[in-house]
Structure formats: C-alpha cells, structure tokens
PDB file with one MODEL, atoms N, CA, C and O in Angstrom:
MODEL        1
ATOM      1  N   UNK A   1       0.838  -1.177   0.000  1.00  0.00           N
ATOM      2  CA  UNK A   1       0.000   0.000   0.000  1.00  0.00           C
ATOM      3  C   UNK A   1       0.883   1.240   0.000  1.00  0.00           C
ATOM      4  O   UNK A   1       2.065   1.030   0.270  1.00  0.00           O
ATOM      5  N   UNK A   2       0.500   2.571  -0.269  1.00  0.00           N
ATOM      6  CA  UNK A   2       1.347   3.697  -0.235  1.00  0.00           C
ATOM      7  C   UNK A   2       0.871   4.379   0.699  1.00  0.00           C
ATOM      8  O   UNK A   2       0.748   5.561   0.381  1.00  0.00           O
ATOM      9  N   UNK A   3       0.564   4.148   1.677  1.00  0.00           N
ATOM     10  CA  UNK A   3       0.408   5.410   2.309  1.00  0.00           C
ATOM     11  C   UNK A   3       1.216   5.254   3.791  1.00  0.00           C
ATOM     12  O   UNK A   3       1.595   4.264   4.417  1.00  0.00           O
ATOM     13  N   UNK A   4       1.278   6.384   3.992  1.00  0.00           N
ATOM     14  CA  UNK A   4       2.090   6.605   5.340  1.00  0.00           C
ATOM     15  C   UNK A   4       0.917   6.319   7.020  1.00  0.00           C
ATOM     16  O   UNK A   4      -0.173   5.757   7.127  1.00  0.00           O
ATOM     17  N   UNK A   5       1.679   6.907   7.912  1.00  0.00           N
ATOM     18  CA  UNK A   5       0.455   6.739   8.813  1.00  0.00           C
ATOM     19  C   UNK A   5       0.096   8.378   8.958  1.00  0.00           C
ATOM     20  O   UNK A   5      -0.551   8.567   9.988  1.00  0.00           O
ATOM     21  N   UNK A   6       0.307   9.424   8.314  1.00  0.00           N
ATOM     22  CA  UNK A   6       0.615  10.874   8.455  1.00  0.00           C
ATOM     23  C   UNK A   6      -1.318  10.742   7.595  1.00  0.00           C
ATOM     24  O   UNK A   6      -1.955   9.842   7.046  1.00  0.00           O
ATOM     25  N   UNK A   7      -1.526  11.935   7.877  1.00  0.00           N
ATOM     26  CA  UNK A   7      -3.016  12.461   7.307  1.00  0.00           C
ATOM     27  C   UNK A   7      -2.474  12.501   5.470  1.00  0.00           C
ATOM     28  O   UNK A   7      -1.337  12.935   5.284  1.00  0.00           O
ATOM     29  N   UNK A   8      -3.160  12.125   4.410  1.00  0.00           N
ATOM     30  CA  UNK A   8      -2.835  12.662   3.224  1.00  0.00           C
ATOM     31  C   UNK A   8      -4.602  13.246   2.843  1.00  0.00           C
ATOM     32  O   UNK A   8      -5.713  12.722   2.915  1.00  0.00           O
ATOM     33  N   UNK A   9      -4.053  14.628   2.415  1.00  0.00           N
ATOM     34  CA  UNK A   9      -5.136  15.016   1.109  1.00  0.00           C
ATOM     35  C   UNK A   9      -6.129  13.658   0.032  1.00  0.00           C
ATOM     36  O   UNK A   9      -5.701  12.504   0.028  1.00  0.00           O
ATOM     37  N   UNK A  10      -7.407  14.030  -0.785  1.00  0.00           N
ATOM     38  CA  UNK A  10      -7.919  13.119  -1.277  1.00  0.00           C
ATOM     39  C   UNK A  10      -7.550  11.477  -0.766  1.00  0.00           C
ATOM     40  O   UNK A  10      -7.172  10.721  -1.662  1.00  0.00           O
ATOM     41  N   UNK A  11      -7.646  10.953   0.563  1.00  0.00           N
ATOM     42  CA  UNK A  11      -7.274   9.685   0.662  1.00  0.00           C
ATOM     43  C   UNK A  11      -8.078   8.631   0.316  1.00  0.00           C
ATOM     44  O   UNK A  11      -7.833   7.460   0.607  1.00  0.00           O
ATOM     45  N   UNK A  12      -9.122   9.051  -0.355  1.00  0.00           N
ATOM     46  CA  UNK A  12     -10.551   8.158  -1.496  1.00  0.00           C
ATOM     47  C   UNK A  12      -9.773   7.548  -2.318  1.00  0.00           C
ATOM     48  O   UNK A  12      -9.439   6.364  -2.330  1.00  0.00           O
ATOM     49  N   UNK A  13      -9.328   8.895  -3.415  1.00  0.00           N
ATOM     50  CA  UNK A  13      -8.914   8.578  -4.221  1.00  0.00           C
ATOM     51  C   UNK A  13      -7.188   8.225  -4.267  1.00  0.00           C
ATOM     52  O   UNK A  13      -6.799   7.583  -5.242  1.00  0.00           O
ATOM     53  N   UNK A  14      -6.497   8.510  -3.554  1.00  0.00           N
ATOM     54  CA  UNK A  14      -5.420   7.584  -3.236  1.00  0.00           C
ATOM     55  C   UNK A  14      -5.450   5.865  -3.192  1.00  0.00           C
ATOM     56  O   UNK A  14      -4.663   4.983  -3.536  1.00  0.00           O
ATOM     57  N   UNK A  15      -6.913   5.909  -2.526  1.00  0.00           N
ATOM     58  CA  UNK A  15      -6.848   4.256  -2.226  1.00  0.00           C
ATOM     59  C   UNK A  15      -7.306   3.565  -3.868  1.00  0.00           C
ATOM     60  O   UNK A  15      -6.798   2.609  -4.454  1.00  0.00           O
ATOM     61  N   UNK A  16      -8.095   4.188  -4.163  1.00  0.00           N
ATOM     62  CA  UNK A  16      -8.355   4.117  -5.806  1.00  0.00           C
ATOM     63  C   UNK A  16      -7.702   3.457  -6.416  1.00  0.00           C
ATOM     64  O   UNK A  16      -7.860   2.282  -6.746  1.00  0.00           O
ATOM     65  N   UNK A  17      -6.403   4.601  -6.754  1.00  0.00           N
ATOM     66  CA  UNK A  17      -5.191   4.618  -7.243  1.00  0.00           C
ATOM     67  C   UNK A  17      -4.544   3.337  -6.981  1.00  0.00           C
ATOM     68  O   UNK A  17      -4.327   2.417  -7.769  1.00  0.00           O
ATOM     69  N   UNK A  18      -4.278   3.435  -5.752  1.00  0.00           N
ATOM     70  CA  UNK A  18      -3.853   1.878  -4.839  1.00  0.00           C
ATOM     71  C   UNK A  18      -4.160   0.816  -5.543  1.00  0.00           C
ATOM     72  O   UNK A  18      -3.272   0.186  -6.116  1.00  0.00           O
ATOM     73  N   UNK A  19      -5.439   0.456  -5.612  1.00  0.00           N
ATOM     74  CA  UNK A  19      -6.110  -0.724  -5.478  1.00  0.00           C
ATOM     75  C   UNK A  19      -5.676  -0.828  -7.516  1.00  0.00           C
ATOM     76  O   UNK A  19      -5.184  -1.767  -8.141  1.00  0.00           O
ATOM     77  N   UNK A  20      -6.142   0.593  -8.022  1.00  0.00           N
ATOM     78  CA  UNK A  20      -5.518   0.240  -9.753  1.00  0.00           C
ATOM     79  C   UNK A  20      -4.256  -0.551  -9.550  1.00  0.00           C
ATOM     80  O   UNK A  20      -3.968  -1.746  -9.621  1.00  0.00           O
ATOM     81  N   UNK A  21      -3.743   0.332  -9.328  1.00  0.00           N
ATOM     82  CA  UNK A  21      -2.251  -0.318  -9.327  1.00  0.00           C
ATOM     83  C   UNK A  21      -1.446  -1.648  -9.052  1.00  0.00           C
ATOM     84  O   UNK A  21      -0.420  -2.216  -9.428  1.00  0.00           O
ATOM     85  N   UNK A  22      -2.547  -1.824  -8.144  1.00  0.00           N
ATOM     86  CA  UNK A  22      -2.005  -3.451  -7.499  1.00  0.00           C
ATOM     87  C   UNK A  22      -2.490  -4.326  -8.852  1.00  0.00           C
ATOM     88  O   UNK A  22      -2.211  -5.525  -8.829  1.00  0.00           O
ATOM     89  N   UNK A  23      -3.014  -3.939  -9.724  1.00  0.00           N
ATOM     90  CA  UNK A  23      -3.079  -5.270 -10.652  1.00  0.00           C
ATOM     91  C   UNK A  23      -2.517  -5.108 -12.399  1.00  0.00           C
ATOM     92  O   UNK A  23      -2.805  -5.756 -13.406  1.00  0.00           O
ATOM     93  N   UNK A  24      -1.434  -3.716 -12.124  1.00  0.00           N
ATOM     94  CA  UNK A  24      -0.577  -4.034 -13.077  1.00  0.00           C
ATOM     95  C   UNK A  24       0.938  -3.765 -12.537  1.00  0.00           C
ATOM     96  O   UNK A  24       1.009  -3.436 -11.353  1.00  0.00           O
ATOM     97  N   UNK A  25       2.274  -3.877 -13.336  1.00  0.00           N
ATOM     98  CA  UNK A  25       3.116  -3.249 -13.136  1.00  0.00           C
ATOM     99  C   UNK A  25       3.855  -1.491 -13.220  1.00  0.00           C
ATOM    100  O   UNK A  25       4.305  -0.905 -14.205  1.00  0.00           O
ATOM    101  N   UNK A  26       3.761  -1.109 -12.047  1.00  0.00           N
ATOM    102  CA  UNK A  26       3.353   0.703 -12.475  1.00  0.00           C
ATOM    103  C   UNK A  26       5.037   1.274 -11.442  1.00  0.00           C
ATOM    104  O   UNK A  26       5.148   1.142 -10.223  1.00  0.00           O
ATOM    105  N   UNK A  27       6.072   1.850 -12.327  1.00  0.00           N
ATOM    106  CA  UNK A  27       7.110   2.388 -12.461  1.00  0.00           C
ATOM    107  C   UNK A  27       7.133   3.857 -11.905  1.00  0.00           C
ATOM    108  O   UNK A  27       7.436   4.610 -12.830  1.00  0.00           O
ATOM    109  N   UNK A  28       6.911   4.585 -10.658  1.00  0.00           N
ATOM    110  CA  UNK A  28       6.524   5.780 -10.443  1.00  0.00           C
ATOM    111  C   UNK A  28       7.689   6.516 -10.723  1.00  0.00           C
ATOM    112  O   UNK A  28       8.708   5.949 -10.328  1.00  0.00           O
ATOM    113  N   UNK A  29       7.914   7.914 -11.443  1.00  0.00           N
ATOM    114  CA  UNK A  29       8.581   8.429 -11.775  1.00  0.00           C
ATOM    115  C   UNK A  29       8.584  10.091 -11.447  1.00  0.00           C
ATOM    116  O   UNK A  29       7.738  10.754 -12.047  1.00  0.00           O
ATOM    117  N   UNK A  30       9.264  10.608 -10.760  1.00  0.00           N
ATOM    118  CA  UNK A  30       8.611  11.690 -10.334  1.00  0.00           C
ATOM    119  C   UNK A  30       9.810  12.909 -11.708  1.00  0.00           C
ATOM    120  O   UNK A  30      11.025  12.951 -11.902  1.00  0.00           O
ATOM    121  N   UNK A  31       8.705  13.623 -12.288  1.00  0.00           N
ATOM    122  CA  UNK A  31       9.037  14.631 -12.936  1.00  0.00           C
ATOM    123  C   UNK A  31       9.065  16.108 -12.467  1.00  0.00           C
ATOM    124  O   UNK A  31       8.231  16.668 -11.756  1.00  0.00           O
ATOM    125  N   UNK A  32      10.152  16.605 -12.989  1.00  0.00           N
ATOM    126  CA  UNK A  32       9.555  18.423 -12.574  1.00  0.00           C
ATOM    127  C   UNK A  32       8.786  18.992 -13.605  1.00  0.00           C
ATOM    128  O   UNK A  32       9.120  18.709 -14.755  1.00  0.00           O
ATOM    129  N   UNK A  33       7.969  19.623 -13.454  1.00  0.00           N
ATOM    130  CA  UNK A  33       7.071  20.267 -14.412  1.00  0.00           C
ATOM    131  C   UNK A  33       7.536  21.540 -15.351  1.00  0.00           C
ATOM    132  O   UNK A  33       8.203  22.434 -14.830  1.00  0.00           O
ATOM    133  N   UNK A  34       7.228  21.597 -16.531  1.00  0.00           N
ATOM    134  CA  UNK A  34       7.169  22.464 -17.142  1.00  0.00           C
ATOM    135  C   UNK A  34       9.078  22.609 -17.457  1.00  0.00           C
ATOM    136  O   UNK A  34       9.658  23.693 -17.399  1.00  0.00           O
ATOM    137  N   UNK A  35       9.696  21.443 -17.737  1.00  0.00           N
ATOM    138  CA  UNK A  35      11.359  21.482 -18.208  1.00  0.00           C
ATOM    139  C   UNK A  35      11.405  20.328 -19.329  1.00  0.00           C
ATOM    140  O   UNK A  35      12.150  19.365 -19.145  1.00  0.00           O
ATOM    141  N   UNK A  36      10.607  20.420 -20.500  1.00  0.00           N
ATOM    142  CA  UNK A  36      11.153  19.937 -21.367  1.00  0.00           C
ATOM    143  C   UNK A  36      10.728  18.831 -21.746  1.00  0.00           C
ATOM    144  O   UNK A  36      11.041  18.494 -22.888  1.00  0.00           O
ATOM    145  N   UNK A  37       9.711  17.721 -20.762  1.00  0.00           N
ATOM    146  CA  UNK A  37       9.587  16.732 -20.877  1.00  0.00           C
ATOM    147  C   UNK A  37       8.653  16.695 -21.646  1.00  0.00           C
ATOM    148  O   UNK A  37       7.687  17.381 -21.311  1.00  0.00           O
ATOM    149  N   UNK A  38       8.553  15.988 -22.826  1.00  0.00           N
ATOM    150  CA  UNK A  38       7.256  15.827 -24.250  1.00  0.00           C
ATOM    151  C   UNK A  38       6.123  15.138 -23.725  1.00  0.00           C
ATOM    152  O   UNK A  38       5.068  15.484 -24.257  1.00  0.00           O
ATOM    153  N   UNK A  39       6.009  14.109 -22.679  1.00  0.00           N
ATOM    154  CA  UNK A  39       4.826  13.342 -22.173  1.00  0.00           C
ATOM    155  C   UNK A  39       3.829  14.891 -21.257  1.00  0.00           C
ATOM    156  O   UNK A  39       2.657  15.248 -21.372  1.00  0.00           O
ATOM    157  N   UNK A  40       4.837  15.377 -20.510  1.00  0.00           N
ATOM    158  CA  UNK A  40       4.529  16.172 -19.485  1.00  0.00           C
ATOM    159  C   UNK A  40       3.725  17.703 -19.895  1.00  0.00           C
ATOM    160  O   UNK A  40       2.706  18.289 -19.528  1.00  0.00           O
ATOM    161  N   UNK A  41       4.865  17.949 -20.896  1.00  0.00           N
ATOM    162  CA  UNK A  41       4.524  19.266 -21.412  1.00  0.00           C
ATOM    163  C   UNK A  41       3.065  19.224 -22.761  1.00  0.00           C
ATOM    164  O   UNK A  41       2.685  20.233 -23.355  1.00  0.00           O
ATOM    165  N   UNK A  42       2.441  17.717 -22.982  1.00  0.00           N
ATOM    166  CA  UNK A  42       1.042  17.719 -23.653  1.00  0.00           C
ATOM    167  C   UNK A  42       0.208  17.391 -22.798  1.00  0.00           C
ATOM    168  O   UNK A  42      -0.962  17.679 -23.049  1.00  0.00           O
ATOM    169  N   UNK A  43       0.537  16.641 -21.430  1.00  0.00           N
ATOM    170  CA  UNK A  43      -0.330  16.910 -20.802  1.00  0.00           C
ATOM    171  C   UNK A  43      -1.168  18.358 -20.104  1.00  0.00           C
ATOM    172  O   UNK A  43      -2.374  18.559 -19.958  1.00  0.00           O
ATOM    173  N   UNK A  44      -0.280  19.003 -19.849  1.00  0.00           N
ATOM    174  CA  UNK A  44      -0.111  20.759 -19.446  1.00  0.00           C
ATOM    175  C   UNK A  44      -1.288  21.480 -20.750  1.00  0.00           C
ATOM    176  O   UNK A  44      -2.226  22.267 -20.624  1.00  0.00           O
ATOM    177  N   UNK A  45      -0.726  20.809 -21.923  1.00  0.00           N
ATOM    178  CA  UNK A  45      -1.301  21.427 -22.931  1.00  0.00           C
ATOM    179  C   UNK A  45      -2.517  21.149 -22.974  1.00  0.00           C
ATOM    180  O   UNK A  45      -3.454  21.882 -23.290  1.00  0.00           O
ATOM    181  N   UNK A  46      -2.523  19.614 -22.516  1.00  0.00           N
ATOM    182  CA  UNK A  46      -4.314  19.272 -22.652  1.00  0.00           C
ATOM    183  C   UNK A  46      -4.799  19.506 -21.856  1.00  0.00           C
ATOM    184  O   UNK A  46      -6.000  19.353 -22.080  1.00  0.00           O
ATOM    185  N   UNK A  47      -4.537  19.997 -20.436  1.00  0.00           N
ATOM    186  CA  UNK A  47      -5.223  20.348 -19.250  1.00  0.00           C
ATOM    187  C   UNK A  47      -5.579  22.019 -19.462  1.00  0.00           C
ATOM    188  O   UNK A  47      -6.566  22.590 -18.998  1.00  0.00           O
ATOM    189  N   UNK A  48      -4.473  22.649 -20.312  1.00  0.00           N
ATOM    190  CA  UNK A  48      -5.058  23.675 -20.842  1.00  0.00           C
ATOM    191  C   UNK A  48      -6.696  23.975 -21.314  1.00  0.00           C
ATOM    192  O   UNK A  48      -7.655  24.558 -20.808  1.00  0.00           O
ATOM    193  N   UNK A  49      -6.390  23.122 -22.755  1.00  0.00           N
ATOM    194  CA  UNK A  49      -7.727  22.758 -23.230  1.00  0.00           C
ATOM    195  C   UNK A  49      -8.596  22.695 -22.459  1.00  0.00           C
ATOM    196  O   UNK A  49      -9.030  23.747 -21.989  1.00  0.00           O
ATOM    197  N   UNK A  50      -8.957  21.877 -22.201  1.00  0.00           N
ATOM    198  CA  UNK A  50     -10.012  21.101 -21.075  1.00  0.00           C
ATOM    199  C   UNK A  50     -10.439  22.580 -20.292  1.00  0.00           C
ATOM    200  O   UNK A  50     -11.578  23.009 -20.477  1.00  0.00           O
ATOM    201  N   UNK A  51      -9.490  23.334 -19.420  1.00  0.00           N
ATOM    202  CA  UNK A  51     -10.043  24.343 -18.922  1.00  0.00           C
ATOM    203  C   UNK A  51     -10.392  25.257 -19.617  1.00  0.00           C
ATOM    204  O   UNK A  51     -11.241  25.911 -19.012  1.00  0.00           O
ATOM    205  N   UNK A  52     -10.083  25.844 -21.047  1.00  0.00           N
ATOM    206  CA  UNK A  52     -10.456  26.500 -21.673  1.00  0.00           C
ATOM    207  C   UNK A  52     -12.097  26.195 -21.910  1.00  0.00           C
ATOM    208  O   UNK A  52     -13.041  26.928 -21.615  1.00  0.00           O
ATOM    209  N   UNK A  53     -12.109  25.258 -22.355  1.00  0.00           N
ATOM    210  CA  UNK A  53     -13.276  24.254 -23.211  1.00  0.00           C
ATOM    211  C   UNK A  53     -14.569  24.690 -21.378  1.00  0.00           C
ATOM    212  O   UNK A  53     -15.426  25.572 -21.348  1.00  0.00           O
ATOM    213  N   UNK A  54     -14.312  23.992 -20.522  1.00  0.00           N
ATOM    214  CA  UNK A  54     -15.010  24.545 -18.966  1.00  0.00           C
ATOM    215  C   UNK A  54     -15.317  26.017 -19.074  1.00  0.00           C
ATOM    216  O   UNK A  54     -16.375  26.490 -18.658  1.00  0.00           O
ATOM    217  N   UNK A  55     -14.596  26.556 -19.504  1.00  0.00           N
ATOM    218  CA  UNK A  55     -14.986  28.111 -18.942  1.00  0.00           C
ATOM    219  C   UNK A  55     -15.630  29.191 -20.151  1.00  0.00           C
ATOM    220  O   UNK A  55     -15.829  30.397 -20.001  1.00  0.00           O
ATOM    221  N   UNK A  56     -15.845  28.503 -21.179  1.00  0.00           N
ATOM    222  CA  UNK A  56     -16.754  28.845 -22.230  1.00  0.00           C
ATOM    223  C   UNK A  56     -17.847  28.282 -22.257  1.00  0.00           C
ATOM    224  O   UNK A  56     -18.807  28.922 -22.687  1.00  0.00           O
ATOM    225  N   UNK A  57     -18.027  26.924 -21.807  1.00  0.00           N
ATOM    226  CA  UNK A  57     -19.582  26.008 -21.243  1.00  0.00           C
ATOM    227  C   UNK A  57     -20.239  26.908 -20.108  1.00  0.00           C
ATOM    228  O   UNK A  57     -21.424  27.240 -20.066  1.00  0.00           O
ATOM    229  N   UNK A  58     -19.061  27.298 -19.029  1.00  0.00           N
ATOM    230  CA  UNK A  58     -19.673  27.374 -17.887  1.00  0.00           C
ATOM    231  C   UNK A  58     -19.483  28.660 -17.078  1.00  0.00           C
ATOM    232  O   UNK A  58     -18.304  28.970 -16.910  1.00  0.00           O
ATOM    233  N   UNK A  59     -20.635  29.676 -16.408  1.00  0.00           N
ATOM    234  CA  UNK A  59     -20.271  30.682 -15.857  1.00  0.00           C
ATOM    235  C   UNK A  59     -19.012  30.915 -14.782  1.00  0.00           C
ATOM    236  O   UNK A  59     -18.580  29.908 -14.221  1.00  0.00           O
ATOM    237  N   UNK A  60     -18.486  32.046 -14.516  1.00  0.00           N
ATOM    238  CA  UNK A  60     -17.682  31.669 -13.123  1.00  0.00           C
ATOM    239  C   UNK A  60     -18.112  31.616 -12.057  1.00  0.00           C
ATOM    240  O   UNK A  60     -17.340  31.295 -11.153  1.00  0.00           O
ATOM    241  N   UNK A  61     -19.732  31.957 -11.703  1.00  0.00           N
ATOM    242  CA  UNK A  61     -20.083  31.729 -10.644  1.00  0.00           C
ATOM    243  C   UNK A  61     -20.487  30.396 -10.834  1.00  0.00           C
ATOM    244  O   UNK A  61     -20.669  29.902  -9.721  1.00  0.00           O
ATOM    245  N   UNK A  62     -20.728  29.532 -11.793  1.00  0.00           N
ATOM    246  CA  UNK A  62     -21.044  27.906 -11.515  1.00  0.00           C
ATOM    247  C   UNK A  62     -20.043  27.213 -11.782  1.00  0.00           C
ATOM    248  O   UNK A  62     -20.189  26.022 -11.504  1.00  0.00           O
ATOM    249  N   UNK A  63     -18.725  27.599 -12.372  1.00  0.00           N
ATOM    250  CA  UNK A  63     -17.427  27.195 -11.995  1.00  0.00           C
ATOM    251  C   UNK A  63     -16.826  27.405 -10.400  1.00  0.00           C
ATOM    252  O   UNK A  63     -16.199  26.512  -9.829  1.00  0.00           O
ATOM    253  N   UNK A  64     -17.047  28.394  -9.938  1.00  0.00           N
ATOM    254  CA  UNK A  64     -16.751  28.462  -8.591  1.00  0.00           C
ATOM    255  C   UNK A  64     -17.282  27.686  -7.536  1.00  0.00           C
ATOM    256  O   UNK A  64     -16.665  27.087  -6.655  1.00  0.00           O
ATOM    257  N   UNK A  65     -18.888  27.792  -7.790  1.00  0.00           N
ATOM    258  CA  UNK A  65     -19.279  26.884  -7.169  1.00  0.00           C
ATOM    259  C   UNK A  65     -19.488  25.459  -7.072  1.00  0.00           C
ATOM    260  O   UNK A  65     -20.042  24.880  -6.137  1.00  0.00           O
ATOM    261  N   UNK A  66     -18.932  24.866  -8.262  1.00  0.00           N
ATOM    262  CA  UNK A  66     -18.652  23.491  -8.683  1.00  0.00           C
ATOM    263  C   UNK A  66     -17.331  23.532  -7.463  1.00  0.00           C
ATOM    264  O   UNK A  66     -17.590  23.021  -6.373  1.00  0.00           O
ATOM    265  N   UNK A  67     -16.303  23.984  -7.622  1.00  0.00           N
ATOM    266  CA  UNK A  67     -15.305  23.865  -7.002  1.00  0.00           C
ATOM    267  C   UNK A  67     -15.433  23.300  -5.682  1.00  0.00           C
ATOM    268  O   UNK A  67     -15.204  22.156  -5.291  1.00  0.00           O
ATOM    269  N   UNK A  68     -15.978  24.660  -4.867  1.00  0.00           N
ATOM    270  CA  UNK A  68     -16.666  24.535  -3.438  1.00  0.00           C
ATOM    271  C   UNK A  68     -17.159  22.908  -3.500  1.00  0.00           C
ATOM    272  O   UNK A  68     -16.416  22.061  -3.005  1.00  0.00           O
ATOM    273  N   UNK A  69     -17.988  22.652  -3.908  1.00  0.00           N
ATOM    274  CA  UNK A  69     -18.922  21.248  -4.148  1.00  0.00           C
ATOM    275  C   UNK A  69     -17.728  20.486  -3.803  1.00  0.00           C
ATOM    276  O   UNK A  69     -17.444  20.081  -2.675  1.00  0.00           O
ATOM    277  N   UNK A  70     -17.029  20.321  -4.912  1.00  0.00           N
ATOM    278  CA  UNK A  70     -15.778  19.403  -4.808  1.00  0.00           C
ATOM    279  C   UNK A  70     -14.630  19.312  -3.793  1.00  0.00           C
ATOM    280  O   UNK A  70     -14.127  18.236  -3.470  1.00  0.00           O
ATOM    281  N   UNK A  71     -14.328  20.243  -3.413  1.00  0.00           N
ATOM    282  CA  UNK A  71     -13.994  20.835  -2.170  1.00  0.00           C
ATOM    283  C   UNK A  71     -14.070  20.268  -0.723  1.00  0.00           C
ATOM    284  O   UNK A  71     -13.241  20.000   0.147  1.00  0.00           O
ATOM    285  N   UNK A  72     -15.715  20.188  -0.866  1.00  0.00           N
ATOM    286  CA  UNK A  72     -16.119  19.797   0.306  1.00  0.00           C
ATOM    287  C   UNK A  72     -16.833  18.477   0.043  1.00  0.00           C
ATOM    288  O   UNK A  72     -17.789  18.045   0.687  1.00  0.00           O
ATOM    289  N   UNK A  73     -16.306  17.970  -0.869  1.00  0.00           N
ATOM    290  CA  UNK A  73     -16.640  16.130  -1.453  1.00  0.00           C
ATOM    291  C   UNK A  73     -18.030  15.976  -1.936  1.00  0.00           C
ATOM    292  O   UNK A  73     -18.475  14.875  -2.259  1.00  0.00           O
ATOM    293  N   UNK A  74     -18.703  17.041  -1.987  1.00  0.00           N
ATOM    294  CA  UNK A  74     -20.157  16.710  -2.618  1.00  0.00           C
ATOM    295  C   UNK A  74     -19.733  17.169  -4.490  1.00  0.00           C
ATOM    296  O   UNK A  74     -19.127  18.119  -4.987  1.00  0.00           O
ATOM    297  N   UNK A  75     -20.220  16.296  -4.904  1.00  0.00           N
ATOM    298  CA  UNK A  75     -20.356  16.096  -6.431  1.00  0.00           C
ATOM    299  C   UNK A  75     -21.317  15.798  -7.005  1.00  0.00           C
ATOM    300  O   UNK A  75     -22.052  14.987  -6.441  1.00  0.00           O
ATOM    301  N   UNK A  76     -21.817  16.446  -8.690  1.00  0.00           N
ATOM    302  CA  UNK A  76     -22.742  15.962  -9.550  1.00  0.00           C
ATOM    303  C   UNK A  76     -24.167  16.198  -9.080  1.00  0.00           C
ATOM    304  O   UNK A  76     -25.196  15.526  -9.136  1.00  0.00           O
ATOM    305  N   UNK A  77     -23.845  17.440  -8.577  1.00  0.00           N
ATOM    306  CA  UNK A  77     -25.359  18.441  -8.003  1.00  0.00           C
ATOM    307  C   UNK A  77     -25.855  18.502  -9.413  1.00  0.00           C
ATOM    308  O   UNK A  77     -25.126  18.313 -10.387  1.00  0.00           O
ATOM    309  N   UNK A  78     -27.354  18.824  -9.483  1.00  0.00           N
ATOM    310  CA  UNK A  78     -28.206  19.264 -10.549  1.00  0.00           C
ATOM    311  C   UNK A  78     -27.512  20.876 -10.709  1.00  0.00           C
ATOM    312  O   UNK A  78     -27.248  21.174 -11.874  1.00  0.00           O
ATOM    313  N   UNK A  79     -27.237  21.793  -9.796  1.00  0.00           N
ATOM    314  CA  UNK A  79     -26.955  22.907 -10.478  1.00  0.00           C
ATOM    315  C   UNK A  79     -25.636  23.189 -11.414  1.00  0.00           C
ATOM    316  O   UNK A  79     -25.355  24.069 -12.228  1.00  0.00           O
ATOM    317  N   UNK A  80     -24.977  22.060 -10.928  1.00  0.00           N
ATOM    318  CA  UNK A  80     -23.614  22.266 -12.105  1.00  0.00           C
ATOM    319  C   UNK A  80     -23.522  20.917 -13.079  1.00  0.00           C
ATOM    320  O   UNK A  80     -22.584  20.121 -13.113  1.00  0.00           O
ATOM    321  N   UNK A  81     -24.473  20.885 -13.685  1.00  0.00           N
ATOM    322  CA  UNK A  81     -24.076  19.399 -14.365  1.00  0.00           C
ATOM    323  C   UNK A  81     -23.076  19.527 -15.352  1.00  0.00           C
ATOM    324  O   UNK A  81     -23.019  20.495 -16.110  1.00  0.00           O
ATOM    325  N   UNK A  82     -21.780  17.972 -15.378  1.00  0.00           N
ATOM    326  CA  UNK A  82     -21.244  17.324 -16.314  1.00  0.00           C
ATOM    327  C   UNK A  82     -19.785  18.096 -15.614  1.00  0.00           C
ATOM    328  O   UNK A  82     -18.847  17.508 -16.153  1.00  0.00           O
ATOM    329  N   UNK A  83     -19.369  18.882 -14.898  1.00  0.00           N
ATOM    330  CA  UNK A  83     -18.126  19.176 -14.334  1.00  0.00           C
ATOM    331  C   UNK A  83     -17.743  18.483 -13.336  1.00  0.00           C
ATOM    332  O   UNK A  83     -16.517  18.399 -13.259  1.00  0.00           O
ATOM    333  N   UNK A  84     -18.166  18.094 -12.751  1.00  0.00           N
ATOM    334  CA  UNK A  84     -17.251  16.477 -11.673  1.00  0.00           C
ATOM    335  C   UNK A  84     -18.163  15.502 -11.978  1.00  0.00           C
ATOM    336  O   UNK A  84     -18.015  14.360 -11.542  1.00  0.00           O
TER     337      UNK A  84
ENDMDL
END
C-alpha cells in the first residue's frame, strides 16, 4: 500500500489509485514540471484545453461553485451538471 500513517489530502482517491495499481506493473517516476519533458509538457497542454473548453460552457459563478462542491466532497449536483 502507499500510504504513510501521516493524514494525506484526497485519501478516497489515493486508495483508488492503490487498489488500480495493485493489478498491473506501475514504475513511479517523479518529474519536474514544465522542463522539457514531451509526455509532461502535452499533458499541461491538454489540461489547458479542457479548462479553456469549462470556462466557455460554464459561468464563473457555476465554476466556482462546482469547485466549493468538490472541495467539500459533494459532487454531480443538478446545479452544475457534467463538471465532476
């Protein structure tokens, strides 16, 4: 398992992760961001997108408040549909 006995952030989805993992072989590699790396630097690019693409669908007050939602682990309210 990965986790420590220390508190971690999202520990849902850590265990998630976990439980993926245990049923292939997975090589963790820790990168610095934004130096060059071609896998790294299209992901950046597509996470770009993606937020671009969000904030032309969606107001900033129902982007904001999607956040909050998520935030505080509630998701997939009727007032913000299709953003978590």
């Amino acid at each position: 398992m990965l986790f420590r006995s220390q508190a971690v952030k999202n520990e849902d989805l850590w265990r998630r992760l976990d439980a993926a993992r245990e049923q292939h072989r997975v090589e963790w590699r820790w990168l610095k961001g934004h130096a060059g790396h071609a896998g790294n630097e299209r992901c950046d690019r597509r996470a770009v997108q993606e937020i671009a693409k969000l904030r032309k669908q969606f107001s900033p007050e129902q982007l904001a408040e999607s956040r909050r939602q998520f935030e505080a682990g509630r998701v997939n309210d009727d007032k913000t549909p299709g953003l978590f």
